[in-house]
KOLKEDO-170894 format. One record per atom (N, C-alpha, C): residue in one letter; atom name; x, y, z. Coordinates in pm, 1 decimal. Layout:
  resn  name        px        py        pz
     A    CA         X         Y         Z
...
% end
This chain:
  resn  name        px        py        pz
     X     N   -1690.9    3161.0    -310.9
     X    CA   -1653.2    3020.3    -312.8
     X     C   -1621.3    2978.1    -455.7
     X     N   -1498.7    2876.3    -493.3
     X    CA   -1459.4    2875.2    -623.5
     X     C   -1561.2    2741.8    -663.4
     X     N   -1622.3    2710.2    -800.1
     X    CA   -1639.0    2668.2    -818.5
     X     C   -1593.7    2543.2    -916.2
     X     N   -1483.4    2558.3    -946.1
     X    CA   -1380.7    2449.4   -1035.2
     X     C   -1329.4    2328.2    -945.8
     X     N   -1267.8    2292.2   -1071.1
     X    CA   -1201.4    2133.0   -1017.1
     X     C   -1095.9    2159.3    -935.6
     X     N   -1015.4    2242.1    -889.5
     X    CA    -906.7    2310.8    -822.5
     X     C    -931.4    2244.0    -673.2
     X     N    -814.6    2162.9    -653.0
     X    CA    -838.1    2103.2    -498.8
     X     C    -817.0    2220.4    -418.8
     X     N    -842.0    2230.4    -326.5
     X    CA    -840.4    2316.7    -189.1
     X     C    -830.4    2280.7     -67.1
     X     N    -701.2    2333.6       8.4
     X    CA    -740.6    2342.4     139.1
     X     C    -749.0    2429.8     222.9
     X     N    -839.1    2430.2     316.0
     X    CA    -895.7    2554.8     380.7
     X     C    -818.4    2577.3     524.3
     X     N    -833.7    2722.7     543.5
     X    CA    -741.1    2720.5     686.1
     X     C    -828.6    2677.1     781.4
     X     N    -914.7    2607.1     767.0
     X    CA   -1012.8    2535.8     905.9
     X     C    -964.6    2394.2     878.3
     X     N   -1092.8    2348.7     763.1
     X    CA   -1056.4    2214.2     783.1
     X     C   -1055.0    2137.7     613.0
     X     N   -1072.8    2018.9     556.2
     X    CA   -1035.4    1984.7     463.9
     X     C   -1181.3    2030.6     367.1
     X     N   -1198.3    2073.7     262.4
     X    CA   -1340.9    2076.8     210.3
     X     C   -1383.3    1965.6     129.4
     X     N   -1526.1    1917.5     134.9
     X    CA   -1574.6    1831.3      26.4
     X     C   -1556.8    1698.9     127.5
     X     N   -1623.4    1624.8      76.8
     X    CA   -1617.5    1447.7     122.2
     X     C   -1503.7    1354.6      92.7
     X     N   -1474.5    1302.8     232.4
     X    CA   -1346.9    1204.0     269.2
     X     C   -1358.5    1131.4     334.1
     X     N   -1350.3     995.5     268.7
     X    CA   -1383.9     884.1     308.3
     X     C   -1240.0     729.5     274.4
     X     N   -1201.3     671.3     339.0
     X    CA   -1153.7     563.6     408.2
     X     C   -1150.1     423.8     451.7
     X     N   -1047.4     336.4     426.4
     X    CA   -1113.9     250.6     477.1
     X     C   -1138.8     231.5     652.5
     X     N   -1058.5     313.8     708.5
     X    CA   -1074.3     302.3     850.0
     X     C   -1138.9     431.8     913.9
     X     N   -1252.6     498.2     800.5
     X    CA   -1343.4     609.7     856.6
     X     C   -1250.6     694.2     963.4
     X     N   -1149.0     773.9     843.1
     X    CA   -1088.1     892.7     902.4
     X     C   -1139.1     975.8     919.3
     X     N   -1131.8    1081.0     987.1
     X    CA   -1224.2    1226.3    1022.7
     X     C   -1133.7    1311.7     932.0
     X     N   -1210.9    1423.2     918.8
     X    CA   -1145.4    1535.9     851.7
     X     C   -1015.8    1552.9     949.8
     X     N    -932.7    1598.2     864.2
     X    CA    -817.8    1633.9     956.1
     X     C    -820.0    1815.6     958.2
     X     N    -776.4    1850.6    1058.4
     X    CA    -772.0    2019.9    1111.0
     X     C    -623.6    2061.2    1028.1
     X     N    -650.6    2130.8     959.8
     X    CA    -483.2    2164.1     900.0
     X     C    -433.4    2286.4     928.0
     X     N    -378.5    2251.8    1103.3
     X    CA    -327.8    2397.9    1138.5
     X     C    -194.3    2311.9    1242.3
     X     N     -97.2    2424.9    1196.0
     X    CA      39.7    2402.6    1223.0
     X     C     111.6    2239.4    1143.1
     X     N     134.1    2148.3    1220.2
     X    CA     202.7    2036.8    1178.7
     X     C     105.6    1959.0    1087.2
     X     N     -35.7    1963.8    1087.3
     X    CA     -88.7    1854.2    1012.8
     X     C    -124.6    1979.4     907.6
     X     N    -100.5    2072.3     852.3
     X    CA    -142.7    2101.6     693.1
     X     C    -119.6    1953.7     599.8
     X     N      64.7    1949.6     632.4
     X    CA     123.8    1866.4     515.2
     X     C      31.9    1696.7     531.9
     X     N     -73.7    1682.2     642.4
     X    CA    -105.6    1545.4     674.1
     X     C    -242.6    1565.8     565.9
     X     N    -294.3    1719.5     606.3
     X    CA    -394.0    1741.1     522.8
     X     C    -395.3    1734.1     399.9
     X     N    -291.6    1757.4     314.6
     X    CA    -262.9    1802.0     186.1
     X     C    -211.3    1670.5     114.7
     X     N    -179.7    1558.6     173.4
     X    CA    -196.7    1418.6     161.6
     X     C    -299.0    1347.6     170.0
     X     N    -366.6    1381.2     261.9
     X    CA    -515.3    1302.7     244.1
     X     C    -594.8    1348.2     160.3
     X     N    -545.3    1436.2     160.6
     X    CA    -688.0    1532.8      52.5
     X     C    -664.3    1516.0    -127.3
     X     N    -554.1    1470.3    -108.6
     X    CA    -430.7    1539.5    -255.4
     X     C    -377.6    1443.2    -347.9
     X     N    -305.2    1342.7    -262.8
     X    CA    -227.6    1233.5    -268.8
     X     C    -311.2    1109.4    -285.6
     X     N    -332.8    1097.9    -132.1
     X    CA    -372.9     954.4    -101.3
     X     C    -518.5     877.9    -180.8
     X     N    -609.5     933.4    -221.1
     X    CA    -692.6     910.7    -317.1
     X     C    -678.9     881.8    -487.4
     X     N    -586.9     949.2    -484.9
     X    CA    -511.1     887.1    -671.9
     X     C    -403.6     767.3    -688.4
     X     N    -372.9     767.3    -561.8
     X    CA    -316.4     604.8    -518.4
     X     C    -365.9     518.1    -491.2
     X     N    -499.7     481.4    -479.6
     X    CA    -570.2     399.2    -432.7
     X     C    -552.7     386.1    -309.1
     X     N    -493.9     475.1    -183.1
     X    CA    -508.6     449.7     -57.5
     X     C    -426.1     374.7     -39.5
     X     N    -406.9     289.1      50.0
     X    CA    -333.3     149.1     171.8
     X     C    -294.7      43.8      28.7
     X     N    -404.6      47.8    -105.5
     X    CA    -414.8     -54.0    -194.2
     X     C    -330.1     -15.7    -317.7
     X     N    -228.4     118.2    -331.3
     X    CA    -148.5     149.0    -447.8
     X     C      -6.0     199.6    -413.7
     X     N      10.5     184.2    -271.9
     X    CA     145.1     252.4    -264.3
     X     C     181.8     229.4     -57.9
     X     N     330.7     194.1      -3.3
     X    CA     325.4     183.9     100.0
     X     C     446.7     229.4     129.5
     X     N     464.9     271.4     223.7
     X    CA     581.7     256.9     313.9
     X     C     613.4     152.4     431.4
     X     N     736.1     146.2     402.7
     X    CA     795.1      51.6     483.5
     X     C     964.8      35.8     574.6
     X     N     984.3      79.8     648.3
     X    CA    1122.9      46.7     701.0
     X     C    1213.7     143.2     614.7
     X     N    1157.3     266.6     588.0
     X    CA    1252.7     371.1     540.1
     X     C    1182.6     364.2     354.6
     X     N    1161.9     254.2     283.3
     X    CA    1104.9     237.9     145.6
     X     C    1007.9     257.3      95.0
     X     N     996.8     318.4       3.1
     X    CA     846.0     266.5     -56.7
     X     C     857.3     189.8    -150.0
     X     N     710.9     166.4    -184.1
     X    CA     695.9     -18.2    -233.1
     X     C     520.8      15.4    -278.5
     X     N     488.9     -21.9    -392.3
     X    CA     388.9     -48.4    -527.5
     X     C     351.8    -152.3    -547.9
     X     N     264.5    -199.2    -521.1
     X    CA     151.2    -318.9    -522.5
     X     C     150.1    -350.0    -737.2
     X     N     191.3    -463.1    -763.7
     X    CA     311.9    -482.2    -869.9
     X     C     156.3    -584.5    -947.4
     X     N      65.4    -628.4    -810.1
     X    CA     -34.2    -735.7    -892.7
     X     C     -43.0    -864.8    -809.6
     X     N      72.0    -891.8    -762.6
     X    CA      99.4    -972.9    -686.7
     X     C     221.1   -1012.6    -556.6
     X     N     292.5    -872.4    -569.3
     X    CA     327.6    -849.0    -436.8
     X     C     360.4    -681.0    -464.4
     X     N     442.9    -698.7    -371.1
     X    CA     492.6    -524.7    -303.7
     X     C     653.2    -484.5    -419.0
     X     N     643.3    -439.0    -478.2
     X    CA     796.1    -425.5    -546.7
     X     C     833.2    -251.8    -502.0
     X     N     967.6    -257.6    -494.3
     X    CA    1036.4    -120.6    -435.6
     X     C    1029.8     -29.3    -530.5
     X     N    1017.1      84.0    -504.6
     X    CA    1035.2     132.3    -570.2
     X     C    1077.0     312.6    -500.4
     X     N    1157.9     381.0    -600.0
     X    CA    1237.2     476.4    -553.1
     X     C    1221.8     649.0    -496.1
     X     N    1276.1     662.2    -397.6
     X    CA    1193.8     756.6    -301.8
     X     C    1176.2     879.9    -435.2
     X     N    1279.5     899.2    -511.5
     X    CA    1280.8    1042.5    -593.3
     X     C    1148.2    1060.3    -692.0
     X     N    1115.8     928.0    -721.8
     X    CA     943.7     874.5    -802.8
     X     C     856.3     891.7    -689.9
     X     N     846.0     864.1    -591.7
     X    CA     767.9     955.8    -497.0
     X     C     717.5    1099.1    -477.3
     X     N     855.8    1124.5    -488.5
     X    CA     909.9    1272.7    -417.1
     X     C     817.1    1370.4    -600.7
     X     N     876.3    1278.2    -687.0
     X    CA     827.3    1360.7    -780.9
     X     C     710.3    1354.6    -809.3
     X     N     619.5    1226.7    -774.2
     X    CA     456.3    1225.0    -800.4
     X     C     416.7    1276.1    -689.6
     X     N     454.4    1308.1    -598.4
     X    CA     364.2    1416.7    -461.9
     X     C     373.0    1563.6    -489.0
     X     N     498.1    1613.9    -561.2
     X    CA     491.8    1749.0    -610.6
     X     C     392.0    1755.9    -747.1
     X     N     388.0    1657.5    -827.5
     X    CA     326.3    1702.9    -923.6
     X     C     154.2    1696.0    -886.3
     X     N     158.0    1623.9    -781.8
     X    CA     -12.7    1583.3    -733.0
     X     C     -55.6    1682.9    -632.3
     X     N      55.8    1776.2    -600.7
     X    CA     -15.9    1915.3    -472.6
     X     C      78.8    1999.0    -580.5
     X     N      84.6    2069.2    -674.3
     X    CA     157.1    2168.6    -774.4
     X     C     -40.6    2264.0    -807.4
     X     N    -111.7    2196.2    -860.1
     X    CA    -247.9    2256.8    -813.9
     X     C    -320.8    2322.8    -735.0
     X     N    -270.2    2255.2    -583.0
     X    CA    -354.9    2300.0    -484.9
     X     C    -317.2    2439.1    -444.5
     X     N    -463.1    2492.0    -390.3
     X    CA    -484.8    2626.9    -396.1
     X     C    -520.4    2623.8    -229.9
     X     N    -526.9    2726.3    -158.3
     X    CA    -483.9    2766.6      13.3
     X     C    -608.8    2881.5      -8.4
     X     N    -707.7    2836.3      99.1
     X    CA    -827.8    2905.6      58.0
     X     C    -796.4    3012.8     239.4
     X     N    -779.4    3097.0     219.3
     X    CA    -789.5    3238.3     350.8
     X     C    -835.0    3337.0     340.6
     X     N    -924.1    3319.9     470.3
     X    CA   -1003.2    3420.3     558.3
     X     C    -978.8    3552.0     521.5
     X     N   -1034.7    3646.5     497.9
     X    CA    -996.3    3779.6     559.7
     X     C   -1122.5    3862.3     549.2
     X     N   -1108.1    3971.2     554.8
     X    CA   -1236.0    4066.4     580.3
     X     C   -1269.2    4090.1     448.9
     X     N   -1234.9    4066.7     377.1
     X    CA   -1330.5    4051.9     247.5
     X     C   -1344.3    3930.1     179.2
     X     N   -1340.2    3796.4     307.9
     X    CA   -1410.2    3741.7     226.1
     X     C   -1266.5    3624.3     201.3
     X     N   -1272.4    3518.5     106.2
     X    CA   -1199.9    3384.5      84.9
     X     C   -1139.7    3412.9     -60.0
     X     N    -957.1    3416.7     -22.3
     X    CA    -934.2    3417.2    -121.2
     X     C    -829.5    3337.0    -163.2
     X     N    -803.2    3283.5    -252.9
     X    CA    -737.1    3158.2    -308.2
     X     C    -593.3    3196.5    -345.7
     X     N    -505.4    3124.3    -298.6
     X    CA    -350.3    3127.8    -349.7
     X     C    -319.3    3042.1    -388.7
     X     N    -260.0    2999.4    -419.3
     X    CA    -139.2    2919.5    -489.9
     X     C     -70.9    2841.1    -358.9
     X     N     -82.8    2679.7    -322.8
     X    CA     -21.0    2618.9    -227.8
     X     C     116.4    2669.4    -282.3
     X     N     233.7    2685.1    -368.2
     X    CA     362.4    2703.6    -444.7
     X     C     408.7    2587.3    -361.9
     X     N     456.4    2469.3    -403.9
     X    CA     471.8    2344.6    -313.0
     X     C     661.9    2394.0    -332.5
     X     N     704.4    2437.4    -295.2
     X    CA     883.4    2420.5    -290.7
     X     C     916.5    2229.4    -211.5
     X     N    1041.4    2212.6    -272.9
     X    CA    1101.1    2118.8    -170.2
     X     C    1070.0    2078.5     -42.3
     X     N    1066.2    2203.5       7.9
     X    CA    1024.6    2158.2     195.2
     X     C     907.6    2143.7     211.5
     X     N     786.8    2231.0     147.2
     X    CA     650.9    2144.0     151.6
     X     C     622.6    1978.5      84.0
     X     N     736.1    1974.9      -8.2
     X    CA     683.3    1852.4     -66.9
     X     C     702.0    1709.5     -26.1
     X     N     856.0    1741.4      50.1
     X    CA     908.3    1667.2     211.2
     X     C     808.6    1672.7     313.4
     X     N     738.3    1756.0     316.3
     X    CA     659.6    1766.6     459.5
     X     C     590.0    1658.5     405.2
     X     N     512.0    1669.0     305.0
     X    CA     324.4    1601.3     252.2
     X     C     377.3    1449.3     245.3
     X     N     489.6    1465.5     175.2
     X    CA     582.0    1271.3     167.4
     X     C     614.0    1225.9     285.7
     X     N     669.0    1302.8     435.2
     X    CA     663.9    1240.8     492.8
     X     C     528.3    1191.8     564.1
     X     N     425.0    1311.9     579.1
     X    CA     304.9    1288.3     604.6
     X     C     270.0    1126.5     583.7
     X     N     281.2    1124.9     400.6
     X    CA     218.2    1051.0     330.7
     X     C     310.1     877.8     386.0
     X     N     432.8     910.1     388.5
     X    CA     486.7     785.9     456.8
     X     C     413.7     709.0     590.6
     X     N     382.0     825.1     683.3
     X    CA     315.8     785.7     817.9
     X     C     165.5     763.1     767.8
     X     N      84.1     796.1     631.6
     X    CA     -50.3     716.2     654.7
     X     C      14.6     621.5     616.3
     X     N      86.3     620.9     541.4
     X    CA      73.8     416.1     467.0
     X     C     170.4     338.5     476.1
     X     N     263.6     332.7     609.6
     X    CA     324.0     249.4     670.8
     X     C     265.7     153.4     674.5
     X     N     349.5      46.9     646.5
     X    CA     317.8    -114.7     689.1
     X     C     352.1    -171.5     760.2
     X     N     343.6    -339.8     827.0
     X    CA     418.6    -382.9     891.1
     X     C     463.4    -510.8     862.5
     X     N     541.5    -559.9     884.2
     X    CA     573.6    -712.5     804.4
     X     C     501.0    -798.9     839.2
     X     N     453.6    -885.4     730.7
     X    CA     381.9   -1012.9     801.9
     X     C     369.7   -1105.2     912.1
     X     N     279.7   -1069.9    1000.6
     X    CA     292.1   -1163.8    1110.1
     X     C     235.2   -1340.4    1049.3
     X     N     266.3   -1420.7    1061.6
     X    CA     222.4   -1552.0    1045.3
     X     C     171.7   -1642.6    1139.4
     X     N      84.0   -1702.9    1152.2
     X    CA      27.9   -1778.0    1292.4
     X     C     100.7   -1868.2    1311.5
     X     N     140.5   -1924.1    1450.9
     X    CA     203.3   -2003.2    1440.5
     X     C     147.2   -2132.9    1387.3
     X     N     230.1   -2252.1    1353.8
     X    CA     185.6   -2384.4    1244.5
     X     C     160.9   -2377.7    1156.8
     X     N     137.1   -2202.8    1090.5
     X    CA     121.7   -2197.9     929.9
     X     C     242.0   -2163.2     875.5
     X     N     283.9   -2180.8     731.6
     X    CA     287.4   -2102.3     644.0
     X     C     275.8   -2037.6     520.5
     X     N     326.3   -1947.6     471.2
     X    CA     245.5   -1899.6     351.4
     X     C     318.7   -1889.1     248.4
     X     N     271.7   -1926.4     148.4
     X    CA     371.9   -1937.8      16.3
     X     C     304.8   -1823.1     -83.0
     X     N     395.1   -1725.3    -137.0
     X    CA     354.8   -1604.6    -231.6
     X     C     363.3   -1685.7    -352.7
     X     N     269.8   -1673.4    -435.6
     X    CA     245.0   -1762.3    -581.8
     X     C     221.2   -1606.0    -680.7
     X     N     219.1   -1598.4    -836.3
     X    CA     159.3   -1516.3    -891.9
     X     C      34.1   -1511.0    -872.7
     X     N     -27.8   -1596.1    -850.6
     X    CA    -137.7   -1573.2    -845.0
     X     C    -210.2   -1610.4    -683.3
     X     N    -117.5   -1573.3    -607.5
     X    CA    -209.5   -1515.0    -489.5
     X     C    -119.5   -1642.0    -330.5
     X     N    -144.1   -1608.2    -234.9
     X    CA     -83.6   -1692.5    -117.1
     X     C    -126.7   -1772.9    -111.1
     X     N     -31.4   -1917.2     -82.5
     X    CA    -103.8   -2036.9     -76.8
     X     C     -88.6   -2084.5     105.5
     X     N    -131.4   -2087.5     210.9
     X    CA    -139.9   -2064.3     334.5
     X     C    -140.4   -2239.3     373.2
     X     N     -51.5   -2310.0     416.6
     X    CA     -43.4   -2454.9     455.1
     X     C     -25.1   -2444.4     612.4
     X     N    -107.3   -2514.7     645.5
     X    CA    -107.8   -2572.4     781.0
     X     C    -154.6   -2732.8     766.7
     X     N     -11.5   -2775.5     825.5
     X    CA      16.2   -2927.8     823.3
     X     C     -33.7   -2975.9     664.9
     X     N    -162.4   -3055.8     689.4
     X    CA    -160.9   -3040.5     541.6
     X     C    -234.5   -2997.3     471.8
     X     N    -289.0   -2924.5     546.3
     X    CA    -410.6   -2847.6     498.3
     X     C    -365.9   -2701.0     382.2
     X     N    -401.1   -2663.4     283.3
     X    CA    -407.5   -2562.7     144.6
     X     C    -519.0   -2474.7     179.5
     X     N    -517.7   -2400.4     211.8
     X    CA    -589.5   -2272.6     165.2
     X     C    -532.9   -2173.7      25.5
     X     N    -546.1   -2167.5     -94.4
     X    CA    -554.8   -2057.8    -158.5
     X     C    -638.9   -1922.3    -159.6
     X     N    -570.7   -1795.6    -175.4
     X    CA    -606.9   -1695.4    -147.9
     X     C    -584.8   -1624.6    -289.8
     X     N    -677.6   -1524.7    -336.8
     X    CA    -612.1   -1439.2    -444.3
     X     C    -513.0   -1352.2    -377.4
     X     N    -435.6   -1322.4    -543.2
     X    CA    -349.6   -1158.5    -429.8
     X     C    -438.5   -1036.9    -384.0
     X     N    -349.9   -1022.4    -268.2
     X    CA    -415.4    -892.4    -179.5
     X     C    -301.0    -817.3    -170.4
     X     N    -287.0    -666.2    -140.3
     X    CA    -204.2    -599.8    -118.1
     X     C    -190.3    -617.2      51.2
     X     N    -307.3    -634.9     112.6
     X    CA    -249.1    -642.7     259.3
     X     C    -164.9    -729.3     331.9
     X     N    -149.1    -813.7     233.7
     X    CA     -25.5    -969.7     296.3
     X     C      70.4    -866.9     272.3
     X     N     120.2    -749.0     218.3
     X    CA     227.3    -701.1     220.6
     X     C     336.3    -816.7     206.2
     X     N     332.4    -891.3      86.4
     X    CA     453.9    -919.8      54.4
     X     C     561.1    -897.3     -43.6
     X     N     704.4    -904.9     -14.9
     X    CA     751.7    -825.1    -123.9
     X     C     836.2    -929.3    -232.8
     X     N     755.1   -1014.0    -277.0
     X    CA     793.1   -1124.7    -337.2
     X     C     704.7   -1231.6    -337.0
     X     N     689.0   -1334.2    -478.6
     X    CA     618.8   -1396.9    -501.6
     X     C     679.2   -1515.0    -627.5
     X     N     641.1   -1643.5    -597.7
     X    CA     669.2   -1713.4    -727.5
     X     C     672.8   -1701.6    -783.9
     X     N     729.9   -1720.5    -958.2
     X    CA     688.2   -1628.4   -1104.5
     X     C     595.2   -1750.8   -1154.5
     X     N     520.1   -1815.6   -1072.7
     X    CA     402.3   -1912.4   -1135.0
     X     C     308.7   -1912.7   -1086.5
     X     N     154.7   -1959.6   -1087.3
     X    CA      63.6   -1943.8   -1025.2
     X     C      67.1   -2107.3    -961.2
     X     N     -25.7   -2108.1    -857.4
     X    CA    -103.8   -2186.1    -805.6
     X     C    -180.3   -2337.1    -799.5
     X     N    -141.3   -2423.1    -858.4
     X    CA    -234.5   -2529.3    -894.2
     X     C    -312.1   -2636.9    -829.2
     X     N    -406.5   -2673.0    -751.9
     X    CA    -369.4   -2767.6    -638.9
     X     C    -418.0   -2869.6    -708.0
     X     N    -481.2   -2872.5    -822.9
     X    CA    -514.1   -2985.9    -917.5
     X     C    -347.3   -3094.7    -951.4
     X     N    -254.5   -2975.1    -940.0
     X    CA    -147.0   -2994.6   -1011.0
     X     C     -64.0   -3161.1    -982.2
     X     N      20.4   -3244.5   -1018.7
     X    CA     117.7   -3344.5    -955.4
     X     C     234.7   -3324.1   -1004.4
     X     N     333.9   -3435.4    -974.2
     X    CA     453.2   -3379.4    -991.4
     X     C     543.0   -3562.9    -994.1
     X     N     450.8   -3591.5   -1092.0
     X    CA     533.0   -3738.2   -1121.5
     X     C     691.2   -3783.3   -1105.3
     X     N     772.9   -3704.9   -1150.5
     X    CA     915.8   -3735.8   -1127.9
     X     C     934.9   -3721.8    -957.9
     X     N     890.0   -3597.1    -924.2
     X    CA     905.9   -3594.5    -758.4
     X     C     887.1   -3740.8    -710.4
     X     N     759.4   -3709.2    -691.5
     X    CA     710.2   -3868.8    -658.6
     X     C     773.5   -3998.9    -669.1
     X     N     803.4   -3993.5    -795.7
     X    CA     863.8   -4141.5    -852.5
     X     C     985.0   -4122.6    -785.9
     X     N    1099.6   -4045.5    -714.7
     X    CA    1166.2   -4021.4    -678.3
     X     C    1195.1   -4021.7    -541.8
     X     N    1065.7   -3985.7    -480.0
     X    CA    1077.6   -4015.5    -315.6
     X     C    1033.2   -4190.0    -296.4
     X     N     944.6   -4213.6    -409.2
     X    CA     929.5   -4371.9    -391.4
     X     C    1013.7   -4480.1    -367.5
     X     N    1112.0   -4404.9    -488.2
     X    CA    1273.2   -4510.1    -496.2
     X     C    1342.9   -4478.4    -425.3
     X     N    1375.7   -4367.2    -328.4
     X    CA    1406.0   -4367.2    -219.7
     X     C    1380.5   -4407.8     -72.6
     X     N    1262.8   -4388.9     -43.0
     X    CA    1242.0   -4369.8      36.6
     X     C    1091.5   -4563.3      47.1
     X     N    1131.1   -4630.5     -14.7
     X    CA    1072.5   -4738.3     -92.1
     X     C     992.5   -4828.1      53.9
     X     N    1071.3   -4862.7     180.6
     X    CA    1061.3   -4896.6     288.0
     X     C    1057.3   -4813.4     373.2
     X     N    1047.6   -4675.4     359.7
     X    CA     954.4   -4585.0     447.7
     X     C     850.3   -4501.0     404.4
     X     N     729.9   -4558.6     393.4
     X    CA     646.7   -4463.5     362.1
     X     C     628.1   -4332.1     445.6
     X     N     664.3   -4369.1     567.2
     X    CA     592.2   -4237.4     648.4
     X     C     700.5   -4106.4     558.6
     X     N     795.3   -4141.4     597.2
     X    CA     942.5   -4086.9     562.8
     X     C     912.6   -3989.3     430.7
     X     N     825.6   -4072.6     305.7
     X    CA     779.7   -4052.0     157.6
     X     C     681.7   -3906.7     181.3
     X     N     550.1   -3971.7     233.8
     X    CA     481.4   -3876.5     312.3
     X     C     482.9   -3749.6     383.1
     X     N     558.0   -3752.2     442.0
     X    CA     633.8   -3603.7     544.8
     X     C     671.0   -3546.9     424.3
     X     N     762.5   -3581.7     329.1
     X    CA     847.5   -3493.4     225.6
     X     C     720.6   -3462.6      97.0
% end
């Protein structure tokens, strides 16, 4: 058994402790799921999981701080080869476990990316109905009628865009105001709604 920092995967199952936020099981890495294995094991932990990197509708997309920004499949393609270029293929034989060289070519590194696309697919924001949600720098501001909820940013609103200002609800907006007044001077409700 090797004892170094050298990731490994075994022709049974993944070695060492793996953990999730949705308490995945080891995955079996025989036939189609090696490349699922060699992502979970490899990949998906130096990304921060669901919280550093996603797929979406053919894209991927990088959690920026305060939303989702695109970013390009070949920067993918090249941080999944350089993040399984290490891994070592631990096999059986009658004398015993011996370690190779994963050699990641092109077509393994397509396999583990697409793998890696299907864990961290997203889906677009569903919104409840009567709300909605405004992306701020500093985090969603969620209105229903007239009700404000502020939220910090999260990567799970999956949004791919955001105000370039933060948040204020202290904030006013005197000219607005003074502006719907003189308009709208003999309708308050009218003032109100806007």
């Amino acid at each position: 058994e090797p004892q170094d920092d050298t990731p490994i995967v075994t022709g049974e199952t993944l070695e060492g402790p793996w953990t999730w936020e949705k308490d995945i099981e080891q995955v079996q890495d025989t036939g189609a799921t090696f490349p699922l294995a060699v992502a979970l094991r490899n990949v998906v932990p130096k990304i921060g999981g669901q919280r550093g990197l996603a797929s979406y509708d053919g894209a991927w997309f990088y959690w920026e701080g305060s939303y989702w920004a695109e970013c390009g499949p070949d920067d993918v393609r090249d941080y999944v080869a350089r993040q399984i270029a290490p891994v070592k293929v631990a096999e059986k034989s009658d004398e015993g476990v011996k370690l190779k060289p994963l050699a990641p070519g092109m077509a393994k590194v397509r396999d583990v990316e697409e793998a890696l696309a299907t864990l961290l697919r997203r889906r677009a924001i569903e919104e409840e109905p009567g709300t909605l949600q405004v992306f701020t720098r500093n985090g969603p501001v969620i209105i229903e009628g007239r009700h404000r909820n502020h939220e910090g940013p999260k990567p799970e609103s999956f949004n791919l865009s955001a105000l370039p200002f933060d948040y204020d609800p202290a904030a006013t907006c005197p000219q607005w105001e003074g502006f719907l007044r003189d308009i709208f001077e003999h309708d308050p409700d009218a003032r109100l709604a806007l």
